[in-house]
C-alpha positions in Angstrom: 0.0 0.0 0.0 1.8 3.0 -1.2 -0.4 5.6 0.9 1.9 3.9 4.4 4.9 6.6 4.8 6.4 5.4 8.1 5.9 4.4 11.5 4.0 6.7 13.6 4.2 5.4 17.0 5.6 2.2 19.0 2.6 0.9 21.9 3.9 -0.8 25.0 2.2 -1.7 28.0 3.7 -0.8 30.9 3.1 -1.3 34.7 4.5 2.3 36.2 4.6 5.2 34.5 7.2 7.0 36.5 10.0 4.0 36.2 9.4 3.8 32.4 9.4 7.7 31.6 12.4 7.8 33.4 13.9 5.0 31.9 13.3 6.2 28.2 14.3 9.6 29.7 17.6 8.1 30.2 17.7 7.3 26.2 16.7 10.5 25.1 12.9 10.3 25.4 10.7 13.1 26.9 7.1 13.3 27.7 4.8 14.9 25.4 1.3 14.4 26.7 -0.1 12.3 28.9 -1.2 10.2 31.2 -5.1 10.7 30.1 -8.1 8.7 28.6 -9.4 5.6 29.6 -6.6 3.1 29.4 -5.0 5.5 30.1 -1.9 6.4 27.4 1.6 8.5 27.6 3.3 9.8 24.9 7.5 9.8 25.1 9.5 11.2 22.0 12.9 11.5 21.1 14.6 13.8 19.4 15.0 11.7 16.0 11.1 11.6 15.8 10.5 7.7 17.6 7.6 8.3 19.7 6.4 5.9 22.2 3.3 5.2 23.4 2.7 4.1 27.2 -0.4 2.2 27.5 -0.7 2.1 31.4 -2.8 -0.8 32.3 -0.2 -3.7 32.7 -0.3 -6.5 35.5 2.3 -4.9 38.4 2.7 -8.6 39.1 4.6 -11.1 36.4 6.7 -8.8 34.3 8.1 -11.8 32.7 8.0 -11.1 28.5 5.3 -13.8 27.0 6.7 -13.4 24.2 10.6 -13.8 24.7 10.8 -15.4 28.0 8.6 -18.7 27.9 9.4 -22.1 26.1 6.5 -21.5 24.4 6.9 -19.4 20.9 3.5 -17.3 20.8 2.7 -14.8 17.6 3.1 -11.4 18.1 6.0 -8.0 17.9 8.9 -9.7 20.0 10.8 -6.1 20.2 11.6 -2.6 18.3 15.2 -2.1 16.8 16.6 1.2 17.2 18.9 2.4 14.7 22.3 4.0 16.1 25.1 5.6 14.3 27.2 4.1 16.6 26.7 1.0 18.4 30.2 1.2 20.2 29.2 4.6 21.5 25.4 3.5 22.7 27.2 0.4 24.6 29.6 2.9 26.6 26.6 5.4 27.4 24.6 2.4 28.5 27.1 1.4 30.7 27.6 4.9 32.1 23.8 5.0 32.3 23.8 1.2 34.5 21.4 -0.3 31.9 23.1 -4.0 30.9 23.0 -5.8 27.5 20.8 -8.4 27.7 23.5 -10.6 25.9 26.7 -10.1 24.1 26.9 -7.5 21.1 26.4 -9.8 17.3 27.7 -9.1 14.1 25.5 -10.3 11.2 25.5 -9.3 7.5 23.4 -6.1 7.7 25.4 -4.4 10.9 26.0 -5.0 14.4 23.2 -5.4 16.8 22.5 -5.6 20.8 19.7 -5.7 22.7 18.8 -4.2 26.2 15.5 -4.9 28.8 13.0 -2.1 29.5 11.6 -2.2 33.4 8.7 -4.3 31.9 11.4 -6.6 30.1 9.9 -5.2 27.0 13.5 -6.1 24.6 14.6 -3.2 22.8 17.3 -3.8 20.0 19.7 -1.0 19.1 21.9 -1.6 15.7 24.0 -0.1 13.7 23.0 -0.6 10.3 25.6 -1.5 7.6 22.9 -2.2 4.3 22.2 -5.2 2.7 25.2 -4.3 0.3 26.9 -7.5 2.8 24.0 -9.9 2.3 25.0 -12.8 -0.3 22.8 -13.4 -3.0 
C-alpha cells in the first residue's frame, strides 16, 4: 500500500509510569502528553522523531516477557530495533547510564546489533546498520 509513509508510533504496555518515563528519559525520550483517557496512554518522543506510546494498564505482578521469556513461541511484535550511528558509542553510554545488555553485542551481514530490557522486560534492539550491500545473494 503506497499511501503507508512510516511508523508513527511504537505501543507498550507498561506497569509504572514513573519508572518507564524515566527510563526512556535516560535514552533521550521526553514526555509529550499524557497520562489521560481511559486506558489510560503517555506519549514519550525522542529527538529523531521515535515516539512511544505508554499504555498504562499492565499487571504490576509477572513482568516476565510472554513473548521472549517462555518455552512457548507465541505470535506477536517480540521487540523494536533502534537504529544508532554508533553501536560502540550506545554500549559505553549504557554502561555509564547502569542499563546491561541483555547478551553479548552480534555481528551479522546487515550491521551489528544488541539488545537491552526495559523495566517491563519489553526487549529493545539498538543496531548499527551497515545495508544489505553484505547480504550474499
Amino acid at each position: 500500500m503506497e499511501q503507508i509513509s512510516r511508523v508513527n508510533h511504537i505501543g507498550i504496555r507498561v506497569s509504572d509510569f514513573e519508572q518507564s518515563r524515566d527510563f526512556y528519559k535516560k535514552l533521550g525520550f521526553q514526555t509529550i502528553t499524557g497520562p489521560s483517557g481511559p486506558e489510560p496512554v503517555a506519549i514519550v518522543e525522542h529527538p529523531s522523531g521515535i515516539n512511544i506510546n505508554f499504555i498504562l494498564n499492565a499487571d504490576k505482578g509477572d513482568k516476565k516477557n510472554q513473548l521472549m521469556d517462555i518455552p512457548t513461541k507465541y505470535t506477536g511484535y517480540t521487540h523494536v530495533a533502534l537504529e544508532v550511528s554508533s553501536a560502540k558509542a550506545v554500549i559505553t553510554t549504557l554502561a555509564e547510564l547502569d542499563i546491561p545488555l541483555s547478551g553479548e553485542p552480534m555481528t551479522h551481514p546487515t550491521g551489528t546489533s544488541f539488545f537491552i530490557r526495559d523495566p517491563d522486560d519489553n526487549v529493545i534492539e539498538f543496531i548499527e546498520y551497515s545495508g544489505l550491500t553484505n547480504l550474499a545473494v
